[in-house]
C-alpha positions in Angstrom: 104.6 -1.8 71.3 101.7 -3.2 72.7 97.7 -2.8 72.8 95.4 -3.3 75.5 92.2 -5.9 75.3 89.3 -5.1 77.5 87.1 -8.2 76.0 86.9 -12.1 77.0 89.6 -14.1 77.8 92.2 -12.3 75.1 95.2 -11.4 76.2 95.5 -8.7 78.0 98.4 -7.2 75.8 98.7 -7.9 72.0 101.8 -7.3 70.3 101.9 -4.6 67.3 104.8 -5.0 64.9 107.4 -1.9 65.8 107.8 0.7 63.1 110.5 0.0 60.7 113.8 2.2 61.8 114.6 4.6 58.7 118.4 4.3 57.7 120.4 7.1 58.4 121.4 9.2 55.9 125.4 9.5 55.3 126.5 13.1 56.5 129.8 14.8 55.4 132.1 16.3 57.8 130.6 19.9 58.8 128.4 19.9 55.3 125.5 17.9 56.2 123.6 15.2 54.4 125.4 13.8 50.8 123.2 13.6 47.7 123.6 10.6 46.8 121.6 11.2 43.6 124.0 13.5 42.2 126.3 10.3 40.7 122.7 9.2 39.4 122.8 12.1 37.9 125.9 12.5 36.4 125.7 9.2 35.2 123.1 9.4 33.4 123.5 12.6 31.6 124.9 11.1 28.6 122.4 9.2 27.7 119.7 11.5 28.3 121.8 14.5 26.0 121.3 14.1 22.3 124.2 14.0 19.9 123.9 17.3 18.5 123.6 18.9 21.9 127.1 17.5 23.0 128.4 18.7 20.1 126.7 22.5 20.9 128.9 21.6 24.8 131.8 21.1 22.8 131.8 23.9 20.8 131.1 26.1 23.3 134.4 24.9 25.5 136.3 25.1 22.4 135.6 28.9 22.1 135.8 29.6 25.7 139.3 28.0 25.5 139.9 30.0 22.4 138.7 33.6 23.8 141.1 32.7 26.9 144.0 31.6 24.7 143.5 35.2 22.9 142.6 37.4 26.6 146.3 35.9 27.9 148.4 36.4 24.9 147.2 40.1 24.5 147.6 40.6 28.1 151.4 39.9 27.4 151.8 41.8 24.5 150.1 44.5 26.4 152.5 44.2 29.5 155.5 43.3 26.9 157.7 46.7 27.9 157.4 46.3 31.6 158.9 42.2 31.6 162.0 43.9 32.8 163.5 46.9 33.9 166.0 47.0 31.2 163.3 46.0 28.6 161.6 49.3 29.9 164.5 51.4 29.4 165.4 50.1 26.1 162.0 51.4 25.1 163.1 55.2 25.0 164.8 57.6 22.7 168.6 58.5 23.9 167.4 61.8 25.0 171.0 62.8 26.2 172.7 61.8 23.5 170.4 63.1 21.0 170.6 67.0 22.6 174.6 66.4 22.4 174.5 65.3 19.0 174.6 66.8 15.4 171.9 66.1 13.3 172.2 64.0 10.1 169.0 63.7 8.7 166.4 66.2 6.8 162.2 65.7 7.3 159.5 67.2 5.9 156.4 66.8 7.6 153.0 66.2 6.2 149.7 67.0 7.9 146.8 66.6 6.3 143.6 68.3 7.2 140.2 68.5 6.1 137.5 71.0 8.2 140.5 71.7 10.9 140.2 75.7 11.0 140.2 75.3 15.0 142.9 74.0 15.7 145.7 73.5 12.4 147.6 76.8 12.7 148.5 76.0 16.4 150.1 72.7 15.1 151.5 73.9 12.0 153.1 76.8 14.4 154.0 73.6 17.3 156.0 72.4 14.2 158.0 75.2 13.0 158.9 75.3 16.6 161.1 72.3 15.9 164.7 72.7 17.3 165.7 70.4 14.5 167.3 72.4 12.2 166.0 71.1 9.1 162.7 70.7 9.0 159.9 71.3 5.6 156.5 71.5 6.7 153.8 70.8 4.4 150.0 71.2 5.0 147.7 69.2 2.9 144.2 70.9 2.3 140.9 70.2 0.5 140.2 72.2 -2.9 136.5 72.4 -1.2 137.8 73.4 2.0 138.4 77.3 2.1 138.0 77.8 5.8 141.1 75.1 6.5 143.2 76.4 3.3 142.9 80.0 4.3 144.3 79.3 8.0 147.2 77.1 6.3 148.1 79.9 3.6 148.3 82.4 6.9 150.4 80.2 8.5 153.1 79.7 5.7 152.9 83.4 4.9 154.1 83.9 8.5 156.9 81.1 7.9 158.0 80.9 4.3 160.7 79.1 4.9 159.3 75.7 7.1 155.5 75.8 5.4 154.2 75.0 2.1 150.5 74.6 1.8 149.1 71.8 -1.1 145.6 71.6 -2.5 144.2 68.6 -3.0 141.7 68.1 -5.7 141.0 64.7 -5.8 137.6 62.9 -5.2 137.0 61.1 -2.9 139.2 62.8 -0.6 140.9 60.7 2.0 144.1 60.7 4.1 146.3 58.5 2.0 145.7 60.7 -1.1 146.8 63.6 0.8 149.8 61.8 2.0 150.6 60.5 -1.5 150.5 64.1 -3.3 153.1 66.2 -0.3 155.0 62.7 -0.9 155.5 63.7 -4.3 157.5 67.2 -3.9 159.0 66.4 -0.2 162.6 67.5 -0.1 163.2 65.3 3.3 165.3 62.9 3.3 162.7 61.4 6.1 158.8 62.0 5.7 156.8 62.4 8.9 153.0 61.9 9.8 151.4 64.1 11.7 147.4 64.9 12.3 145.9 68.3 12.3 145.3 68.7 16.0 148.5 67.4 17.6 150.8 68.7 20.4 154.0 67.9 19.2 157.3 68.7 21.2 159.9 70.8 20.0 162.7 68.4 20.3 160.9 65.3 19.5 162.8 65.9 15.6 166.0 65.6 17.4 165.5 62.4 19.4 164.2 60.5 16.0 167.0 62.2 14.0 169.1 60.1 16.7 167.4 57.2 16.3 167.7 56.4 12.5 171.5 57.6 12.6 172.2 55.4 15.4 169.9 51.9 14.9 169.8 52.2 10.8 166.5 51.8 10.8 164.2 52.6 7.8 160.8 53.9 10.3 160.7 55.3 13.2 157.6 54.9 15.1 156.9 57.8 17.7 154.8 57.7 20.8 151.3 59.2 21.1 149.1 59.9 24.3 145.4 60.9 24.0 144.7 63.6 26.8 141.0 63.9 27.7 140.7 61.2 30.0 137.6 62.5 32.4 135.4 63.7 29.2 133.3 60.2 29.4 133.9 56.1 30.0 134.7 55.9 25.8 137.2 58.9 26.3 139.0 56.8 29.3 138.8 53.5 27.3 140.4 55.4 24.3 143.3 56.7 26.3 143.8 53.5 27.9 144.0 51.6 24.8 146.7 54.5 23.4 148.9 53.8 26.2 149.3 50.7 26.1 149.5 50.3 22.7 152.5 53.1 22.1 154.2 52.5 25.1 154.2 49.1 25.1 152.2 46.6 22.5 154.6 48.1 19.3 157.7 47.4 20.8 156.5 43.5 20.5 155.6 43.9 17.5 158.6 45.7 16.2 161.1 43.3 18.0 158.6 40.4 15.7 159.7 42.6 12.9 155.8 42.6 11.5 154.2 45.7 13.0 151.0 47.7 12.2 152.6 51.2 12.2 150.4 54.2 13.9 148.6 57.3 11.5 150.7 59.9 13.6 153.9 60.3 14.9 155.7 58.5 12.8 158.5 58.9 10.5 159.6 57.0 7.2 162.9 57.1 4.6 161.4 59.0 2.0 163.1 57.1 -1.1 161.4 53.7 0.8 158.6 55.0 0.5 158.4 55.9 -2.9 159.9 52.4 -3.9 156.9 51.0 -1.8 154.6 53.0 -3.8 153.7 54.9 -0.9 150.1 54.5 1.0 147.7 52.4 -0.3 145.2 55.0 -1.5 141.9 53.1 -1.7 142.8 51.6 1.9 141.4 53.2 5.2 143.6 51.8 7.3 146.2 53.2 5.2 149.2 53.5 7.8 148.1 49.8 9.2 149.3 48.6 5.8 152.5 50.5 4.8 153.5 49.4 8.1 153.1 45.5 7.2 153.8 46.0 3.6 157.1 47.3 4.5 157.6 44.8 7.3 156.8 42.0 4.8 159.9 43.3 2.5 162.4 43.0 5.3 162.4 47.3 6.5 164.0 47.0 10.4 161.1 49.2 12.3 162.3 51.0 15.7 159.7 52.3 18.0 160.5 54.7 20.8 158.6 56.2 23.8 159.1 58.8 25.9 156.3 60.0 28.0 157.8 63.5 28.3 157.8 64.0 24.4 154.8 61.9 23.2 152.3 63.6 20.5 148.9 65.0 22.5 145.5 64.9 20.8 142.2 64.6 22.3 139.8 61.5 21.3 136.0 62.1 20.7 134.0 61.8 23.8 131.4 59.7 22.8 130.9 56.0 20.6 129.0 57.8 18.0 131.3 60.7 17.3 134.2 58.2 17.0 132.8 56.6 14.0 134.1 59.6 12.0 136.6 61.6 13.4 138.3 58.6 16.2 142.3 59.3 16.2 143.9 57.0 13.1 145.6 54.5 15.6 142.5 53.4 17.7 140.8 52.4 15.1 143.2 50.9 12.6 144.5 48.7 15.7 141.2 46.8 15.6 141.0 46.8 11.7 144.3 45.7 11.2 
C-alpha cells in the first residue's frame, strides 16, 4: 500500500495505487464456475454455419427420427403376440380339438430338393409318418441330380402309396419351378411346402386340417424354429430372427390381412393356387409374393404356432455360407 523514502525531505511513505480486485466469477450450486461463454457460443453458431451445412444438420435429424420411427414400430410388431395373454393364446392351433376331430381335408406335400442326399429320405420318411390320414407326398428332384433322385426313388419304393418322385428338367433350376410342376399333378385338395431338411411333426397335418375346417381360411401358415443356436453369433441371430418372426411378427401381419407368407411350413387351397397361377417362377423370393399376391385378391391368411409342433431345420453357421443355402424365410423377410 505504501513505499518507503530514504531521501531528502520526501515523505516518508508514498502511496501506491492498490491492485484492482478481480470480480468473482458466478459459481453454480455444487458445479463450480458457469461458462458464461457458452450463450456466446450458442448464439453465434448460426451465423458462423453455412447454409448448406444446416441443411446436412437437418437431414441428418430427419433420418435419425426416421431410423427411430422404423426401430419402434418393428419392435411392436415383433412383441405383437405377447400384448396380451389372450392374444398369446389365440396364436395356437386347437391341439385338443384337432386330436378329437375328423379330418376333412386331403394334402399333398411338395419338397423340393436339389444336392440333399444327406438328409431328404429322413424328411420324406418324417412325412409319411403323418397321422393325417390322407396325405400325397411328392419329392421334386433335378434331372442333373442322380445322387438326390436316387435317395427319393428309394424312399417311394419303400412307400408307394404316400411318395411320388418328379424330375425336373428345366433350366435354370429354382424352387418355384419345382413347386409349379408337383402343383400340376397334386391330388390334394390343400398343397403344402416343405424344405428338404425339415423335422416335421407327425400330427402337425391334423392341427392345420383343423384350422382351414374351422376359420375357412384359404392358407395356413405353419410355425418354424431354426435349432443350431450355439454353432456361431450368425447361427444365434438367425434363430432369433425365426422366432420372432413365426411366433409372433405373422400374426400382425395376418390380422393386417397383407402378409409375406414363409418358404416352409405352409399350406395353400390347391385350386387358389392354380387360379393365382401359382409361384412366380422367375421370382426368388417366390413364397414372399404368392403370399401378397394372394393377400392383395382378398385370400383370409391364418397363422398358427405351437412351439411343440413347429418345423426344425438348422441355418448355416456362418455369413458367407448363408448367401446360398440360408433357410427361405430369413432371407425373403428382408427382400420382401
Amino acid at each position: 500500500m505504501f513505499a518507503i523514502l530514504a531521501q531528502g525531505d520526501a515523505p516518508v511513505l508514498t502511496p501506491i495505487d492498490p491492485a484492482p480486485i478481480p470480480t468473482p466469477v458466478p459459481v453454480g450450486p455444487n458445479r463450480g464456475p458457469a461458462d458464461v461463454g457458452v450463450a456466446t457460443d450458442l448464439a453465434g453458431f448460426w451465423d458462423r454455419t453455412s447454409p448448406l451445412a444446416l441443411v446436412g444438420y437437418g437431414v441428418l435429424i430427419l433420418v435419425a427420427l426416421a431410423l427411430t420411427a422404423i426401430a419402434l414400430t418393428t419392435l411392436w410388431w415383433m412383441l405383437h403376440a405377447w400384448r396380451s395373454s389372450a392374444a398369446l393364446t389365440a396364436t395356437g392351433f386347437r391341439t385338443a380339438t384337432a386330436r378329437q376331430r375328423t379330418t376333412t381335408h386331403s394334402f399333398t406335400l411338395m419338397v423340393p430338393a436339389r444336392h440333399e442326399e444327406e438328409v431328404l429320405a429322413h424328411t420324406l420318411e418324417r412325412l409319411v409318418e403323418q397321422s393325417h390320414p390322407d396325405v400325397e407326398i411328392i419329392a421334386i428332384v433335378g434331372h442333373d441330380d442322380p445322387g438326390t433322385e436316387a435317395v427319393a426313388r428309394s424312399v417311394e419304393e419303400r412307400f408307394p402309396e404316400r411318395v411320388r418322385v418328379l424330375v425336373d428338367d428345366s433350366v435354370p433350376k429354382n424352387k418355384p419351378k419345382a413347386l409349379n410342376l408337383a402343383l400340376q399333378t397334386a391330388r390334394g385338395e390343400i398343397v403344402g411346402v416343405f424344405d428338404a431338411e425339415d423335422e416335421v411333426h407327425p400330427d402337425l397335418l391334423r392341427l392345420v386340417d383343423e384350422r382351414f375346417a374351422t376359420t375357412g381360411a384359404d392358407v395356413v401358415q405353419g410355425g418354424v424354429q431354426l435349432m443350431n443356436i450355439e454353432t456361431s453369433w450368425w447361427s444365434l441371430r438367425n434363430v432369433l430372427e425365426y422366432y420372432f418372426w413365426f411366433r409372433s411378427r405373422l400374426h400382425f401381419h395376418a390380422e393386417q390381412r397383407f402378409i409375406p407368407l414363409g418358404g416352409n411350413t405352409v399350406f395353400l387351397r390347391t385350386q387358389q393356387v392354380r387360379d393365382a397361377g401359382g409361384w412366380d417362377a422367375e421370382c426368388l423370393a417366390e413364397d414372399c409374393e404368392i403370399g401378397v399376391r394372394l393377400s392383395s385378391q382378398g385370400a383370409r391368411v391364418v397363422v398358427a404356432y405351437d412351439p411343440d409342433v413347429v418345423t426344425r431345420e438348422e441355418t448355416p453357421g456362418t455369413l458367407k455360407s448363408s448367401t446360398s443355402s440360408a433357410p427361405v424365410g430369413a432371407r425373403d423377410s428382408s427382400r420382401c
